[in-house]
N, C-alpha and C positions, 0 to 999 in steps of 0.2 A: 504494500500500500504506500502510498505516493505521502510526505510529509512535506511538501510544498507550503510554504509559508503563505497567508493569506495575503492576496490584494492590497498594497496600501491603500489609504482614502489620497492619498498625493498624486498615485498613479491611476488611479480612477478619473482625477479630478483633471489631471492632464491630458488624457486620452480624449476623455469628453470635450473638454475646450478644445482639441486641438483636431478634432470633427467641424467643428463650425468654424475653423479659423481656417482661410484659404491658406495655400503653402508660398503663395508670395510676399504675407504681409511680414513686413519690415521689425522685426526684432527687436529687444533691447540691450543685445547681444550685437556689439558694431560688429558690421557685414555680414550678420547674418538676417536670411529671414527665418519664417516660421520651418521650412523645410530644413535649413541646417539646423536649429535648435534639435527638429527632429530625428533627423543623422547624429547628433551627439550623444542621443539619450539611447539609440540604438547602437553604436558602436560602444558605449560604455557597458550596456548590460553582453555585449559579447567578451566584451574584455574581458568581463568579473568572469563571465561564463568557464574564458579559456582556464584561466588561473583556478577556479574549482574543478573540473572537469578533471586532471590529473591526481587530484589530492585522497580519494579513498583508495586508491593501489597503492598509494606512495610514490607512482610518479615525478618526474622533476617538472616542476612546474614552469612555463614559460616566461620569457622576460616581456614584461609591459610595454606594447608599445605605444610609439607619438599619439598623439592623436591626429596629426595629418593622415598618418598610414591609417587609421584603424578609420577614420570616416568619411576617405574620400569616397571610397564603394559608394557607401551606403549615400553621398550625397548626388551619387550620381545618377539612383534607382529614381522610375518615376513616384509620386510622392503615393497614389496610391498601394504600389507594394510597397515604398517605406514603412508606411501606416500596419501594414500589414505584416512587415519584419519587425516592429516597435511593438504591438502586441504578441506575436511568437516570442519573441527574444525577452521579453521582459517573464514573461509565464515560466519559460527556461527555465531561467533564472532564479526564478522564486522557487522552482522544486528543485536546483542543485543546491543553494542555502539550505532547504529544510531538509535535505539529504548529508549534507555533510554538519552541520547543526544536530541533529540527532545522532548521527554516529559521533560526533567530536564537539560537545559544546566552546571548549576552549583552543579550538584550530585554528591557525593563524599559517594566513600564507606571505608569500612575497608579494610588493606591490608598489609600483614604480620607484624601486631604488631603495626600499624599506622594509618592514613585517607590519602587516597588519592583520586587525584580529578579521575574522569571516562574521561575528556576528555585527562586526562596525561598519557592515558594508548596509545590512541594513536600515541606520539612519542615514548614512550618506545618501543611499537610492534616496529616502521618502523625502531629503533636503533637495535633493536634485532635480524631484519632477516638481516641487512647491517654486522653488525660485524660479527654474525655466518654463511650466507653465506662466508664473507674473512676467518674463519675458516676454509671451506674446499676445496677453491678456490685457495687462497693466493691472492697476487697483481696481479688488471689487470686494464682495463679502468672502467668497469662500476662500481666495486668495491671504484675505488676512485671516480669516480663521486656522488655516491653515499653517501659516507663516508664523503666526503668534506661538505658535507651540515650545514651551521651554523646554523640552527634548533637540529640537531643532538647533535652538542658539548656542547648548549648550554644545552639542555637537561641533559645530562651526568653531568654539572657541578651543573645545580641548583638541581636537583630531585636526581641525583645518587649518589652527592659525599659521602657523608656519606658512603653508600655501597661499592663503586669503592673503596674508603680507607680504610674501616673498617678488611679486612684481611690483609693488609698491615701494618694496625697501629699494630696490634699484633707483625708484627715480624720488627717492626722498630729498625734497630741497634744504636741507637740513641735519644729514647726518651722523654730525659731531657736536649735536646738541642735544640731550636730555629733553624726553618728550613724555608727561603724565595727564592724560586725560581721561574723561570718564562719558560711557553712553549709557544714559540712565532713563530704565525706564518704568511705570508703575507699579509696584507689588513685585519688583524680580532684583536679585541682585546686581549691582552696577558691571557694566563691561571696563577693563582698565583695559586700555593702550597704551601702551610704554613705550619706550625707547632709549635703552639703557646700554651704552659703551656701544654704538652702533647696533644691538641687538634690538629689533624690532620684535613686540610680543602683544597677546590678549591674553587675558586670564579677566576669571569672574571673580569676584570680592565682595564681601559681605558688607564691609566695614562702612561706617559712613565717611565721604572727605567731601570736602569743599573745594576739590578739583576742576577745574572747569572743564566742560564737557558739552554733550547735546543731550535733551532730552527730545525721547520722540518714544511713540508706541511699538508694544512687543515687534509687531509684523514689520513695521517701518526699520525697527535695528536690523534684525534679522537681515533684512535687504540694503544696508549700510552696509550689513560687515560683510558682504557678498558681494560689495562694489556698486550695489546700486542706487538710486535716486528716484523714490518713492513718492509719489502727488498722494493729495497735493503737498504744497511746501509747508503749508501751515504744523504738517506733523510733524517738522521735525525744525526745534530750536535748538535756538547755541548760545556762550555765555562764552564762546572761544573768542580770541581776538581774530582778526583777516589773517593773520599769516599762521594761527594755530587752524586755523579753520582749514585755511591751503592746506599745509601740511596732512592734515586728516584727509582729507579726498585724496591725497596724493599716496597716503600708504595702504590706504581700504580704496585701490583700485579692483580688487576684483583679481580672479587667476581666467 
């Protein structure tokens, strides 16, 4: 019997919006439209695919690759079989997790250039269809219901930061300067950004400071520290000065 992990509500929630959204409309992903968001969500769940597929023999598992290699195919198909390898490919998926999940709760394989754990592919998937669904949606209800989830952010802060920062630290205008700020949002604990001895970092904090920062709502950080710019403006305030402010859009660029 098949232990196939259930459907998230993220990949339901994308599938369905991205029915009614032509494959031309323009992204919030530069250069891509809705059809290449498409191609990434499908080349990624083949990626996870290949990397599980070896792991209950003991197999050597394969090396990660770019993501130019893994989605040109796939952006080259017409958008109806895309749609239609993005629902096989994603269903895969979900029965080789709950297949190597049941035989190995604590299995961790290789993945791009690190170990990570199999069951942390899990929120990554459900992060991945919530943000690039708002890619090609923008702001609505279920997007932020969605979004606001403190599974998600927390996600992003402990497994992503590194990534979420890592193109941003390249182009930090500023990075021999100590950087402490805070995105705070209702009922959750504050996000810190740091930047200490050129080490760019997030971590979550309890503590209360008088940091200056942005306040903005759950769904709206979430889409900050994912690099994005969430409508309207009104959600999201600052107490940063103009060149703290820069600096922040400049290292929460997004991967």
């Amino acid at each position: 019997m098949s232990s196939a992990v259930q459907q998230s509500r993220e990949a339901e929630a994308f599938l369905e919006a991205r029915r009614a959204i032509a494959p031309d409309v323009v992204s919030a992903c530069a250069g891509w439209t809705a059809h290449e968001v498409t191609a990434h969500l499908v080349a990624g769940a083949v990626e996870i695919s290949r990397h599980l597929e070896p792991y209950p023999n003991g197999e050597p598992v394969p090396a990660t690759r770019g993501f130019e290699e893994r989605e040109a195919p796939f952006r080259a198909m017409s958008d109806p079989e895309l749609m239609r390898r993005l629902e096989l490919e994603e269903q895969r998926l979900r029965g080789l997790l709950g297949d190597v999940l049941a035989a190995d709760p604590g299995a961790v394989v290789p993945w791009t250039g690190r170990t990570m754990p199999v069951a942390m592919f899990l929120p990554h998937l459900r992060s991945e269809f919530a943000v690039h669904r708002w890619d090609i949606t923008g702001d609505d209800g279920v997007g932020d219901e969605l979004l606001a989830q403190p599974e998600l952010t927390a996600h992003a802060v402990r497994a992503l930061g590194p990534m979420l920062l890592a193109s941003g630290a390249r182009r930090d205008p500023s990075p021999d300067q100590n950087f402490d700020v805070r995105l705070r949002s209702p009922g959750a604990p504050d996000i810190r950004l740091s930047v200490e001895s050129g080490c760019a970092a997030l971590s979550s904090v309890a503590d209360a400071s008088d940091a200056p920062g942005l306040e903005l709502d759950a769904a709206a950080r979430l889409l900050v520290l994912w690099g994005r710019r969430p409508e309207p403006r009104t959600r999201v305030r600052s107490t940063l000065t103009p060149a703290q402010l820069t600096r922040l859009h400049a290292l929460l660029a997004g991967y």
